[in-house]
MMTF fields as JSON, N, C-alpha, C and O atoms, coordinates in Angstrom:
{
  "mmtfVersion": "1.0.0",
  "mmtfProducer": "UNKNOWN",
  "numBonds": 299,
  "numAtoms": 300,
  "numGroups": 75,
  "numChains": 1,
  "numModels": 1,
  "chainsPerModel": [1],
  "groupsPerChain": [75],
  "chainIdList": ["A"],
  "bondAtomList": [4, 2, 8, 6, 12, 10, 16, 14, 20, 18, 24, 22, 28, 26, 32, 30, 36, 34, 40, 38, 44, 42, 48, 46, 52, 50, 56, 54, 60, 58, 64, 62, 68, 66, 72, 70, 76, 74, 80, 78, 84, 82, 88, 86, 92, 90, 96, 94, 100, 98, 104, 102, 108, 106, 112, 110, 116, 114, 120, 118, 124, 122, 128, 126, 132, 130, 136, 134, 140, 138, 144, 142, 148, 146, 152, 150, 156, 154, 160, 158, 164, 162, 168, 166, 172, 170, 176, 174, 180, 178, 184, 182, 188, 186, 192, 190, 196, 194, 200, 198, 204, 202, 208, 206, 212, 210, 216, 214, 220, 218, 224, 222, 228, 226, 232, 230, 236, 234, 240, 238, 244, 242, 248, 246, 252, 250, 256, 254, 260, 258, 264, 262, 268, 266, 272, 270, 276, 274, 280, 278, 284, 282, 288, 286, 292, 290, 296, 294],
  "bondOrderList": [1, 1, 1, 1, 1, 1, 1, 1, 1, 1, 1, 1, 1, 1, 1, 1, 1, 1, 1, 1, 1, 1, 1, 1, 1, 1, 1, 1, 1, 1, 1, 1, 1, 1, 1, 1, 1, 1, 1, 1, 1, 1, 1, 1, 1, 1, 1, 1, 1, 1, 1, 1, 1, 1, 1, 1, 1, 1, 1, 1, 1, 1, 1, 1, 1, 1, 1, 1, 1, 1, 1, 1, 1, 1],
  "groupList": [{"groupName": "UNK", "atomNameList": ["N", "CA", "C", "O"], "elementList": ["N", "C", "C", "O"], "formalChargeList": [0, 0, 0, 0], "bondAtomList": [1, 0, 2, 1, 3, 2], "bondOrderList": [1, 1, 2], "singleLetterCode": "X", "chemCompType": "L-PEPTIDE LINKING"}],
  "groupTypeList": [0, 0, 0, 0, 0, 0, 0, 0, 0, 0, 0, 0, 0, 0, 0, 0, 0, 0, 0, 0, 0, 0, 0, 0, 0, 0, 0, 0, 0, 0, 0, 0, 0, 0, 0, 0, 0, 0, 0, 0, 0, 0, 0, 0, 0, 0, 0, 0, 0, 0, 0, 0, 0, 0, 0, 0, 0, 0, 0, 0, 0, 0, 0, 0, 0, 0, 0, 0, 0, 0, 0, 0, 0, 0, 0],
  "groupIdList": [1, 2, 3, 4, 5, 6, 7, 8, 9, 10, 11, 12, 13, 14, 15, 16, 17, 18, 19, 20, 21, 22, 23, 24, 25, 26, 27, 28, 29, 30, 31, 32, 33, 34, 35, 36, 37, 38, 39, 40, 41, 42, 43, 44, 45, 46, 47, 48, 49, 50, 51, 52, 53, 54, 55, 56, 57, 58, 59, 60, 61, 62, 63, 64, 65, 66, 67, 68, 69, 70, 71, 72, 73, 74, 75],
  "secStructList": [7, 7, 6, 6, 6, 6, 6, 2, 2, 2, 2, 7, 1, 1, 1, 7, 6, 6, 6, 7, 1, 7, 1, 6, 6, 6, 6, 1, 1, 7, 2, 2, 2, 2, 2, 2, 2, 2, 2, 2, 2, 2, 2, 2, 2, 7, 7, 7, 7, 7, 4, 4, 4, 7, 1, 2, 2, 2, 2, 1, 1, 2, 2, 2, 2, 2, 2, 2, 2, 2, 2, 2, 2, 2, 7],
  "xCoordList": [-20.839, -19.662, -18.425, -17.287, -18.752, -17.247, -16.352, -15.148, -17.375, -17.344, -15.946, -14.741, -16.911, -16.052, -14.986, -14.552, -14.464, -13.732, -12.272, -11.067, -13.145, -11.614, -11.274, -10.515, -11.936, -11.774, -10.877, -10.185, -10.934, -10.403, -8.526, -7.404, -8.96, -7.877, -6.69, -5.466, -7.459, -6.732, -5.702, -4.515, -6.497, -5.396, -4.049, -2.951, -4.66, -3.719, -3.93, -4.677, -3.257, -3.616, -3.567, -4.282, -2.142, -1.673, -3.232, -3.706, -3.507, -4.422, -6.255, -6.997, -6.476, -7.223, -8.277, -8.583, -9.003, -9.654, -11.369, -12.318, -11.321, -12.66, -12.515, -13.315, -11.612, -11.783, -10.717, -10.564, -10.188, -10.162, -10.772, -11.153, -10.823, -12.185, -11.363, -11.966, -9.906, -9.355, -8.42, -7.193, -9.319, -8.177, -8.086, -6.959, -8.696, -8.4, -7.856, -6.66, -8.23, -7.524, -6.168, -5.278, -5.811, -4.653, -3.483, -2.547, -4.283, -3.519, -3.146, -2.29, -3.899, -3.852, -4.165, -3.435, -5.487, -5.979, -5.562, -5.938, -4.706, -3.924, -5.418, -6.337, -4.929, -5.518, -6.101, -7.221, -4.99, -4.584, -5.684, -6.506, -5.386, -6.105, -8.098, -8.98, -8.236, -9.395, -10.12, -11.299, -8.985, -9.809, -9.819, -10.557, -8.887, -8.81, -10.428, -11.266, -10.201, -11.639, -13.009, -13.996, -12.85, -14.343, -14.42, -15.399, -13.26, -13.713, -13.837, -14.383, -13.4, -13.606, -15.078, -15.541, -15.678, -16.985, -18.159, -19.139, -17.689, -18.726, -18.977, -19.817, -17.865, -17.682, -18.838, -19.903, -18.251, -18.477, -20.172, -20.998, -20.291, -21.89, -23.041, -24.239, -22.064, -22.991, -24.017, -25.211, -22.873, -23.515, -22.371, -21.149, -22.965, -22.394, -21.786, -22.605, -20.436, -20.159, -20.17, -19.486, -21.091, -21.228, -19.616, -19.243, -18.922, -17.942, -18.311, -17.625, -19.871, -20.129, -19.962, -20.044, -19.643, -19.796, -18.113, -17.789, -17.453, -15.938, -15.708, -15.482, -15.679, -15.738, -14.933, -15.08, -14.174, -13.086, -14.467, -14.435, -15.305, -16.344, -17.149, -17.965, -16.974, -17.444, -16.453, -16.84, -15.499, -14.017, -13.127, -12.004, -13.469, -12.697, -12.628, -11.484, -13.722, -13.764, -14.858, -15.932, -14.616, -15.219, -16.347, -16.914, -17.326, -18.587, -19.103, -20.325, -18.165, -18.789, -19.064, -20.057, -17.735, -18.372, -19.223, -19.802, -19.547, -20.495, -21.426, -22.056, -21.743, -22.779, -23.051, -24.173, -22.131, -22.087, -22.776, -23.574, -22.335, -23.12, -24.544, -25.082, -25.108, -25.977, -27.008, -27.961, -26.548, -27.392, -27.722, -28.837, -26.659, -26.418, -27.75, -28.674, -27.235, -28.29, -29.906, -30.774, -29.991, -31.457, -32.319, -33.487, -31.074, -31.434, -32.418, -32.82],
  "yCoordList": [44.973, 44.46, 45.259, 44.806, 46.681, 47.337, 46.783, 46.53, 46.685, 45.818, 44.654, 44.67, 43.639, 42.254, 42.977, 41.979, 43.787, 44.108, 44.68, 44.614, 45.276, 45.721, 44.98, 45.336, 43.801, 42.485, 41.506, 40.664, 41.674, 40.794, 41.677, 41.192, 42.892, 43.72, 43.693, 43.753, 43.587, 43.539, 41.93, 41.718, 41.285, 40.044, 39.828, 39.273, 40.435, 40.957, 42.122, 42.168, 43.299, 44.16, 44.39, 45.135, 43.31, 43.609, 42.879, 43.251, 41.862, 41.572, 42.096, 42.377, 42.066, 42.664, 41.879, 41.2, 41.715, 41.012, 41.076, 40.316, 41.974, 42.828, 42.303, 42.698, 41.217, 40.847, 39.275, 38.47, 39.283, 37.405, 36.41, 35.628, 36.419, 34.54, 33.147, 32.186, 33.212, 31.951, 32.316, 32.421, 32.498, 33.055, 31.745, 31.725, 30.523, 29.383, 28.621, 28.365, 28.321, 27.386, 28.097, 27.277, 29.165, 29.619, 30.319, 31.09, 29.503, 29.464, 30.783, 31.028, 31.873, 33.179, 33.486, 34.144, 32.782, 32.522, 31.162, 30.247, 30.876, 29.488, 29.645, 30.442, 28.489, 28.068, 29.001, 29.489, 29.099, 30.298, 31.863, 32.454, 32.144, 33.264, 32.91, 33.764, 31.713, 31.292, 31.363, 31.719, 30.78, 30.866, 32.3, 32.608, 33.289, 34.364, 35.348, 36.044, 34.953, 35.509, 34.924, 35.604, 33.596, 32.737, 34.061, 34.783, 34.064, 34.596, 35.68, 35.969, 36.958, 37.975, 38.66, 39.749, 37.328, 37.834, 37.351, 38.018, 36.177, 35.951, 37.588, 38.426, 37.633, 38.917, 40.002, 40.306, 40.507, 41.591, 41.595, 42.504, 40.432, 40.518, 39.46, 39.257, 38.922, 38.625, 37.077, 36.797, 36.365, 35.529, 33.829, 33.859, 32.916, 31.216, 31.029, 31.113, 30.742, 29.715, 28.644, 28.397, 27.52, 25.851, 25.45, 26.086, 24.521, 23.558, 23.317, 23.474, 22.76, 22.227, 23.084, 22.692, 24.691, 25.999, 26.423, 27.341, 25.891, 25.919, 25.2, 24.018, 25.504, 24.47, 25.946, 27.168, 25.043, 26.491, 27.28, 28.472, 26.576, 27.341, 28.34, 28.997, 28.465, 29.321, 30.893, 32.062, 30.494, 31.742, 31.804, 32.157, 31.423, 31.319, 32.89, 33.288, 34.053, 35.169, 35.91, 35.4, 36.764, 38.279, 38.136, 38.192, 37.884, 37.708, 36.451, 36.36, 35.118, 33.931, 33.881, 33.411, 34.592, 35.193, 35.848, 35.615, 36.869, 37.507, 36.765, 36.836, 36.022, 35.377, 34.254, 33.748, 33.872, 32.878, 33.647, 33.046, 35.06, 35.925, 35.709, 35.161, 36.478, 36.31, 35.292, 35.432, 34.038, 32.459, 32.378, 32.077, 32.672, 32.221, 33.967, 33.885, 34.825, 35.214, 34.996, 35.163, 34.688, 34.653, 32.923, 32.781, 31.959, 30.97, 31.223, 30.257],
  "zCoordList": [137.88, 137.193, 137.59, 137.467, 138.157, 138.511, 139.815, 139.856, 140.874, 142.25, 141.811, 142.067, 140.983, 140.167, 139.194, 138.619, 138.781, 137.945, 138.728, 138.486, 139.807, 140.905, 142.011, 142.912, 141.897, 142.59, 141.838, 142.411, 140.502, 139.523, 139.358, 139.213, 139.462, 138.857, 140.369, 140.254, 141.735, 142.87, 142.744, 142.993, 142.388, 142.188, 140.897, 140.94, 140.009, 138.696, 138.076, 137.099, 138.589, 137.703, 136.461, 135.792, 135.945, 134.652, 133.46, 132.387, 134.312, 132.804, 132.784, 133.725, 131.491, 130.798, 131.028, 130.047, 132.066, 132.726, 131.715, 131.911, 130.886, 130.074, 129.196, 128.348, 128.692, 127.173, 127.155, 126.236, 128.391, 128.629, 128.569, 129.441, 128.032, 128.204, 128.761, 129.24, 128.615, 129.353, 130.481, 130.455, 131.537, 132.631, 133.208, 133.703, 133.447, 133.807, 132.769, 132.913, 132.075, 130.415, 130.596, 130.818, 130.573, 130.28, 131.9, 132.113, 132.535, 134.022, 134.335, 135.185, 133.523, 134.191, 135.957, 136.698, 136.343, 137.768, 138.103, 137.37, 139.294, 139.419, 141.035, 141.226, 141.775, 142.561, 143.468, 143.615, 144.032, 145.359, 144.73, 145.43, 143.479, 143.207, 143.193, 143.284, 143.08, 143.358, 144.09, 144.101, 145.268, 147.021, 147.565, 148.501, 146.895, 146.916, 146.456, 147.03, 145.396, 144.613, 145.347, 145.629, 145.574, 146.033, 147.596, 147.783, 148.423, 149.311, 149.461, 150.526, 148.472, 147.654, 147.512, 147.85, 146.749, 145.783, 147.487, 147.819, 148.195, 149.06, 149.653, 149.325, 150.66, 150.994, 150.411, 150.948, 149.078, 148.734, 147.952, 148.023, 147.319, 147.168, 147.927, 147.73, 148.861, 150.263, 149.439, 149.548, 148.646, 148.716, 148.798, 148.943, 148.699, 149.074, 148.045, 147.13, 147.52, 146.464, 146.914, 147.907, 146.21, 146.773, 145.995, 145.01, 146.495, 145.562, 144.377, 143.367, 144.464, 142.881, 141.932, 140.768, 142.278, 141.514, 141.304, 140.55, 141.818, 141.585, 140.5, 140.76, 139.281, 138.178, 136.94, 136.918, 136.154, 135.313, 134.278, 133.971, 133.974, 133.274, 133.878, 133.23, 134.964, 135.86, 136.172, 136.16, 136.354, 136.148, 135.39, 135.749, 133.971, 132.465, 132.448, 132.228, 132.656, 132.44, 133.14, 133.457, 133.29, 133.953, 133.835, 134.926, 132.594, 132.364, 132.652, 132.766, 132.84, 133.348, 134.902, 135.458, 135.59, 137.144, 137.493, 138.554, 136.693, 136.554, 136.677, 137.732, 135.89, 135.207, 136.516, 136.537, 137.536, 138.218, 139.625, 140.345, 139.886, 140.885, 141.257, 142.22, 139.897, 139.202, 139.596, 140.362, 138.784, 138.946, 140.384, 140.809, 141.131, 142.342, 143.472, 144.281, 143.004, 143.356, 143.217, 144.074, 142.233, 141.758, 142.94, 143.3, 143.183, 143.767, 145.233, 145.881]
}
């Protein structure tokens, strides 16, 4: 989670990325910071985001990416 946390914090440092839950609902992460992150997290934990996995319930917050790593690892 620290890896994803200074990945999250490199695109905005100002927000509180540990206790956000609507960084998409609340247009904190706009597009651009997306393709940013998708190619970010491939990178750094060496795995595929499919499209079908680009979905706002997936990067609402820190723990739903997390959580999206994760799934996606275990596949």
């Amino acid at each position: 989670m620290n890896e994803l946390m200074e990945i999250l914090k490199s695109l905005h440092p100002d927000v509180d990325f540990e206790n956000e839950q609507h960084l998409i609902d609340d247009k904190i992460l706009d597009s651009m910071d997306i393709v940013r992150l998708v190619t970010e997290l491939t990178d750094k934990f060496d795995i595929k985001i499919k499209a079908k996995d680009i979905i706002p319930d997936n990067f609402n917050s820190a723990a739903a990416i997390s959580a999206l790593i994760d799934r996606i690892n275990e596949e």
